[in-house]
BALOBA-1460 file (C-alpha; in Angstrom, 3 decimals):
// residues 117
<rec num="1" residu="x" x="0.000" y="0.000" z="0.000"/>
<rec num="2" residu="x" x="1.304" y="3.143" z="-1.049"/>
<rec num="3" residu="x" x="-2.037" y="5.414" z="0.181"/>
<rec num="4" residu="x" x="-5.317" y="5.227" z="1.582"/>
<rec num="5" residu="x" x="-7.708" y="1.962" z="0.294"/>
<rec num="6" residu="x" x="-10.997" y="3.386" z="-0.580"/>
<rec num="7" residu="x" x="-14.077" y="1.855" z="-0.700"/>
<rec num="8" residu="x" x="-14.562" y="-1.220" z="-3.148"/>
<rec num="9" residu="x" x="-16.300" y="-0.357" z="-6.719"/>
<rec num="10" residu="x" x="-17.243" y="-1.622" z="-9.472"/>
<rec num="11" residu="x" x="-14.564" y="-3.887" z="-12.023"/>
<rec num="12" residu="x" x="-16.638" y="-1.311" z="-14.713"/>
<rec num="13" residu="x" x="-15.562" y="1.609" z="-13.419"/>
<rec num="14" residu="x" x="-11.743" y="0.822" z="-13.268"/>
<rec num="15" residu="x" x="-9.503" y="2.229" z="-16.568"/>
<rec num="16" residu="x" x="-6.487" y="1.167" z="-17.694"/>
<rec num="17" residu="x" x="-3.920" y="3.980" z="-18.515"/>
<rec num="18" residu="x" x="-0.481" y="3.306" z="-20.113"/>
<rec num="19" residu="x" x="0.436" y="7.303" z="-19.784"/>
<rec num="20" residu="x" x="-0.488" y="9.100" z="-16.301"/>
<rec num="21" residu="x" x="-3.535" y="10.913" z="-16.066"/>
<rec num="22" residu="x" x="-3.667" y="14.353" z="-15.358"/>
<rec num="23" residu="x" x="-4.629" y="13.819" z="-11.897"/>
<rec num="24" residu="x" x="-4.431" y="11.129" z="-9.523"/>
<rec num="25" residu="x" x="-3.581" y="9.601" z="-5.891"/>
<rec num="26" residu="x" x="-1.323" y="6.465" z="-5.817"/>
<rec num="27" residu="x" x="-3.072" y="3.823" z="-3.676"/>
<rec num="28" residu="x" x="-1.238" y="0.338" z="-3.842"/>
<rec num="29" residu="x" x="1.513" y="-1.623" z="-6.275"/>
<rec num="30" residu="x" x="-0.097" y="-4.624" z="-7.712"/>
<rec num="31" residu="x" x="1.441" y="-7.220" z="-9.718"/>
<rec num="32" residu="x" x="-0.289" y="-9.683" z="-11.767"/>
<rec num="33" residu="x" x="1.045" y="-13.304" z="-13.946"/>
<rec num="34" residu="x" x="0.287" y="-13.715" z="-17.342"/>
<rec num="35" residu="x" x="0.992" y="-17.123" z="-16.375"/>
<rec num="36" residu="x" x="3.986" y="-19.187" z="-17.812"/>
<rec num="37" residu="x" x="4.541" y="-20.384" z="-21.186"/>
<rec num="38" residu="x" x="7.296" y="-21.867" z="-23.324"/>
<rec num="39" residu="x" x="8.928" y="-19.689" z="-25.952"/>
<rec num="40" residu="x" x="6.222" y="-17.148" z="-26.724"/>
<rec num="41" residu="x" x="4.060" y="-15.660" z="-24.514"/>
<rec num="42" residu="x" x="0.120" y="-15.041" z="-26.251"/>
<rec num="43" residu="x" x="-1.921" y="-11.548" z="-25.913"/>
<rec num="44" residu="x" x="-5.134" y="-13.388" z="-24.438"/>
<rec num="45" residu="x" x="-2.611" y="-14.575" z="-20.991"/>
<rec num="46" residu="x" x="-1.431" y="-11.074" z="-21.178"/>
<rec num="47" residu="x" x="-5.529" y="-9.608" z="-21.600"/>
<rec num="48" residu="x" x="-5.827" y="-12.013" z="-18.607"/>
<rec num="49" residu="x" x="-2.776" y="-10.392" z="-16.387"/>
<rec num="50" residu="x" x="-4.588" y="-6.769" z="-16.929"/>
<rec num="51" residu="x" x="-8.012" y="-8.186" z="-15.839"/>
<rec num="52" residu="x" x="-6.470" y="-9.370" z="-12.838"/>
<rec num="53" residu="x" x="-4.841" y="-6.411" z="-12.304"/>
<rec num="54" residu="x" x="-8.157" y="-4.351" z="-12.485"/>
<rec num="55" residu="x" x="-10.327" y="-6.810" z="-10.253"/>
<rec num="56" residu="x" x="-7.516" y="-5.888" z="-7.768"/>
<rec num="57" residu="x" x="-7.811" y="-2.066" z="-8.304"/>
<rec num="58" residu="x" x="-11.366" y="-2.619" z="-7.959"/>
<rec num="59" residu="x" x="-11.233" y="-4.245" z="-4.635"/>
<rec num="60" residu="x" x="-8.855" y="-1.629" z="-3.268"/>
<rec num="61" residu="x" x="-11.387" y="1.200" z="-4.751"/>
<rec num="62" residu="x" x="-8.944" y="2.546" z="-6.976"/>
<rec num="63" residu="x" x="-10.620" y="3.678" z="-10.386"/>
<rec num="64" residu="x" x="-7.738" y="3.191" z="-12.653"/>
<rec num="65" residu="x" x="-4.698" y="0.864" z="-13.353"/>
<rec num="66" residu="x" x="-1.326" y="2.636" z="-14.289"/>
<rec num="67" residu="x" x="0.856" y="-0.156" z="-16.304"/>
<rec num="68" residu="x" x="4.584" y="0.210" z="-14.600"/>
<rec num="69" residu="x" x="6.063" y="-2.714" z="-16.404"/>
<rec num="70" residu="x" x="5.609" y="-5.996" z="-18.167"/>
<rec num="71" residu="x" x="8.816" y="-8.200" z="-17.882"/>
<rec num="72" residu="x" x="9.438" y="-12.340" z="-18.416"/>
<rec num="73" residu="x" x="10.793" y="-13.726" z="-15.922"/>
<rec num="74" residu="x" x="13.019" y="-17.183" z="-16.661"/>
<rec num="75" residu="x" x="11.648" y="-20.037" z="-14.853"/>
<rec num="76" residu="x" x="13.081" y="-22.863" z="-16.090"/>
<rec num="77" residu="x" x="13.202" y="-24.676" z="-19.297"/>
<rec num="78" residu="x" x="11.651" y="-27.731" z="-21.618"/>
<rec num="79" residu="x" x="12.789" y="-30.117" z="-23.800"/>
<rec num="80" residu="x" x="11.184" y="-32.770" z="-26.039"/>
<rec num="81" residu="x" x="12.476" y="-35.872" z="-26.995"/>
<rec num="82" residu="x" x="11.393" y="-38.801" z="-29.741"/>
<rec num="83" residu="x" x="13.875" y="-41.289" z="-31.017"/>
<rec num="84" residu="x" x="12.771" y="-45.056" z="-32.739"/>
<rec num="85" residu="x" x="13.845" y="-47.578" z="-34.637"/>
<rec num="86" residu="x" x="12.701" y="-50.148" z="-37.232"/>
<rec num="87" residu="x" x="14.085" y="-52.593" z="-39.249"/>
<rec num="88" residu="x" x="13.242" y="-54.381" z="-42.447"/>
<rec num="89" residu="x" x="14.508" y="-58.063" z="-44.273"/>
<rec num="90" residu="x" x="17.882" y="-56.288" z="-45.145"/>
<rec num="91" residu="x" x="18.023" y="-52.996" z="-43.011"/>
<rec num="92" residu="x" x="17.869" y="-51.512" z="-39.823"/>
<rec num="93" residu="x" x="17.464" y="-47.556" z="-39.254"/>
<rec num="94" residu="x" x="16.759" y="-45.312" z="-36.427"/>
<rec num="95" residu="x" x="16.276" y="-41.793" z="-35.789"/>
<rec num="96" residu="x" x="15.816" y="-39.298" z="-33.119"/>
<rec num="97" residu="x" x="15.634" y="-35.341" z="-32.415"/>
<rec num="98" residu="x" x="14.764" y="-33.085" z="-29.555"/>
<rec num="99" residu="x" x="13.723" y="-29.263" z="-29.134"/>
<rec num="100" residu="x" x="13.762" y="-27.763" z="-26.432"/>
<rec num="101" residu="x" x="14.062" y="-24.212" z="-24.787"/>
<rec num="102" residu="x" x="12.947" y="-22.214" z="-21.292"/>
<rec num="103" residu="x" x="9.793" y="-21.305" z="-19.498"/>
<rec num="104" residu="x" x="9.204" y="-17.695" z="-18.781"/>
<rec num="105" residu="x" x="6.599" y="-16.263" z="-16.820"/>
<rec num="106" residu="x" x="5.549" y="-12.760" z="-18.042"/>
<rec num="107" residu="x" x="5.225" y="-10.431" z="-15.127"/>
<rec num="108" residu="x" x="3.332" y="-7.124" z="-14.865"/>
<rec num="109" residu="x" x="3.397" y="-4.636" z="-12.767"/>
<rec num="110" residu="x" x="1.306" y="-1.498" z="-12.250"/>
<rec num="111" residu="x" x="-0.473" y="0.779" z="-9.731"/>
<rec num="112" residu="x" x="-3.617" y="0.916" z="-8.692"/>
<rec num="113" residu="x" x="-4.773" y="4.677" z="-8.716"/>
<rec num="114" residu="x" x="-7.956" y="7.164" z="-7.969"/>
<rec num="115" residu="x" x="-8.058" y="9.479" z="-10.682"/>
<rec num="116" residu="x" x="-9.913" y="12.861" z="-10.049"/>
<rec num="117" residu="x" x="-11.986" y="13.973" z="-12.507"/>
């Protein structure tokens, strides 16, 4: 908590704002998960973090979310393995591969603010 809670409100009534608005109190830091994912993160888990964020707002009875950051943060990694073999009347083969690569978690971070109007 950075100020005051207020009241709870309505998850309708709470903004998102990338840029400051003109006027407003700071009321708490909130962070949010856009969950992990291998690779490439998707816009819906990111859509997802920002709803989260705002239900939090909400609760606090701030009117607006002001995005601080969004960052990926490593946690850990994934790999994928096939091999087989086979063979016929007069040959034998085999084969095998991997991919692999690490899990992030996308972070973001804003504030949960009362903008005057």
């Amino acid at each position: 908590m950075i100020g005051p809670a207020r009241p709870p409100i309505s998850l309708a009534a709470v903004r998102f704002y990338e840029t400051p608005p003109r006027h407003y109190e700071q009321i708490a830091i909130i962070n949010s998960s856009a969950g992990t994912t291998w690779l490439f993160p998707d816009r819906g888990s990111l859509d997802d973090a920002i709803a989260d964020l705002r239900r939090e707002a909400a609760a606090l009875g701030a009117n607006g979310v002001l995005l601080q950051q969004v960052y990926d943060q490593p946690v850990g990694g994934l790999s994928v393995g096939v091999g087989g073999f086979g063979g016929g009347r007069h040959h034998f083969y085999g084969g095998g591969g991997s991919v692999g690569g690490p899990l992030i978690n996308r972070r973001v971070q804003a504030i949960a603010i009362y903008v005057r109007r």
